[in-house]
C-alpha positions, 0 to 999 in steps of 0.5 A: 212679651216681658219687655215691660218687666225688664223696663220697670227693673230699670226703675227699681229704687229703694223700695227693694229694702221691703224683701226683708224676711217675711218668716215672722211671729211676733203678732199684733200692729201699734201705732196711728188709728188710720181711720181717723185720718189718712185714707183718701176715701173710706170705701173700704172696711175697717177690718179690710177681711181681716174680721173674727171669722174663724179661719177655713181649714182643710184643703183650699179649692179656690180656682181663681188662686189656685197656682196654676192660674196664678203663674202668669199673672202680672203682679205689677198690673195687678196693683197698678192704677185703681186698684190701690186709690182707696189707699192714696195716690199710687206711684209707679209700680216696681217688679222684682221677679215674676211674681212681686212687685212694690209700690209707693204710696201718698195718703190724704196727709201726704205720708208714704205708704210702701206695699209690696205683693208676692203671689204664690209666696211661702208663707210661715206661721208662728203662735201670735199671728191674727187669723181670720178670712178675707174673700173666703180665704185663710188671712194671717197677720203678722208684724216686725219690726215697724213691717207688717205682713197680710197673708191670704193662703192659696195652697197648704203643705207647702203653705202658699199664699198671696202676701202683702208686706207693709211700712207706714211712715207716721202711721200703722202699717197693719191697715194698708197691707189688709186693704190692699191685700182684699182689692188684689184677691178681689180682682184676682176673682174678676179679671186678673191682668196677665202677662203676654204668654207667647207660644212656647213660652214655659212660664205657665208650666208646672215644673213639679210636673216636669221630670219624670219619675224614673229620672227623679228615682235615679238621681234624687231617690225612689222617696224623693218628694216634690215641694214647689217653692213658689210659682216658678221652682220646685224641688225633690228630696228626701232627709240625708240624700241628694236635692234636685231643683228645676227653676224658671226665670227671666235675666239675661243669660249668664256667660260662660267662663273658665269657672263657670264652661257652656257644655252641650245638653243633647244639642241645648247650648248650657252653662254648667256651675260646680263646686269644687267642696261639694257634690253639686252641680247645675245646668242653665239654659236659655228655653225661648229669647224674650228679647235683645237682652233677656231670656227664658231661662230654666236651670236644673239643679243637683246638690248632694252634700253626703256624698263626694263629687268624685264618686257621686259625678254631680254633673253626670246626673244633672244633664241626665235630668236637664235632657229629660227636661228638655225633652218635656218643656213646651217648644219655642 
């Protein structure tokens, strides 16, 4: 099913340095007017979405990005082949998660272009970012430190969105993140490339839909709010009490060890983490086998720095959620 992913990690190079934080505010991009140079073809706007319209507000309603369609969507795929020709002669596509990817570049003039997309990303706002719309959605543009940063808002409060984060040798970074960041929505609105979501698989799910309500009240409180980080976690908390996380990825298991000891959750073979300065602890769980060395893995997580582990038995109450999970998680 993901061997795929597993393989292009095999390849990852020096284009994981485009991580760096994408929280930025300094607004505005300098350097070389791409426009009279640089593209292979031209068949793209100058502004590539990013023109004077007034960004929409209120609610974003948009299916074809809302975050259910988007969790089991290829972000490799997705920039892979033609879908960045406009831009130069695209290279082999890097994964660094389930929903981001990089990829080198080679424009007209044989300078490198380094792109990475991240869907369903956390996207922060500061005062001098640009605004606009690009394929009917809010675009923020923000740039730092010879990085530029294209944003296509997918969901508000939390902000998530559709993110493009650029480097230009010798040339302005701003440009190819807008042009790349409209031929991904456009195809995200034609026919996005998915992944191979097998039966049972947990990839699609919605794990702020996951835990019930009467668990979420007895562990993390009765005003506990759930905020999803990104496609694949989601938290509950409220000010001065207890955090729960549940998250899903795809690794290979961790093993146990006298630090970190497997537990028995209702019959699911688990890996227990704790501290010993903090009441926290976590359960991880490999849900459905991938293949030889990877798994679906689903981790529950509680932290409660106001409180003392002896008294507030951290472990306690994350197997308590980790059952509940367990029994709603679709089955392998």
């Amino acid at each position: 099913m993901f061997s795929t992913v597993r393989a292009r990690r095999l390849r990852r190079t020096a284009l994981l340095s485009l991580t760096v934080a994408a929280a930025v505010t300094v607004g505005g991009c300098g350097g070389q007017d791409l426009g009279k140079a640089n593209f292979s073809r031209t068949t793209v706007s100058a502004q590539a979405g990013g023109g004077p319209e007034k960004a929409p507000e209120g609610p974003i309603t948009d299916p074809a990005v809302a975050s259910a369609k988007l969790r089991t969507v290829d972000p490799c795929k997705l920039i892979a082949g033609p879908t960045l020709a406009d831009l130069g002669t695209v290279g082999e596509t890097d994964d660094f998660g389930l929903s981001k990817c990089s990829v080198e570049i080679k424009d007209a003039g044989g300078k490198t272009i380094r792109l990475s997309i991240a869907i369903g990303e956390s996207i922060s706002t500061g005062p001098e970012d640009k605004t606009g719309v690009v394929e009917g959605l809010p675009r923020i543009e923000s740039s730092n430190g010879g990085y530029c940063y294209v944003s296509a808002l997918t969901q508000r409060d939390p902000n998530l969105g559709v993110q493009v984060q650029s480097s230009y040798t010798g040339g302005e970074p701003c440009q190819p993140a807008g042009v790349a960041l409209q031929k991904v929505l456009q195809k995200l609105h034609s026919s996005p490339p998915q992944f191979d979501v097998a039966p049972g698989s947990a990839l699609g799910t919605d794990l702020c839909t996951v835990p019930g309500d009467a668990v979420l009240k007895e562990i993390a409180g009765a005003d506990a709010k759930a905020t999803p980080i990104g496609l694949h976690r989601c938290t509950w908390s409220k000010t001065g009490g207890a955090t729960v996380t549940l998250s899903f990825t795809i690794a290979a298991p961790s093993r146990p060890s006298d630090k970190n000891p497997e537990v028995d959750v209702d019959g699911t073979k688990a890996i227990q983490e704790t501290s010993k300065s903090s009441s926290t602890c976590s359960l991880e769980w490999a849900h459905r086998k991938v293949d030889d060395k990877t798994s679906e893995l689903v981790k529950f997580a509680y932290e409660n720095y106001s409180a003392q582990a002896s008294s507030d038995d951290p472990c306690g109450k994350a197997a308590k959620g980790a059952k509940d999970v367990l029994k709603k998680l679709p089955k392998p």
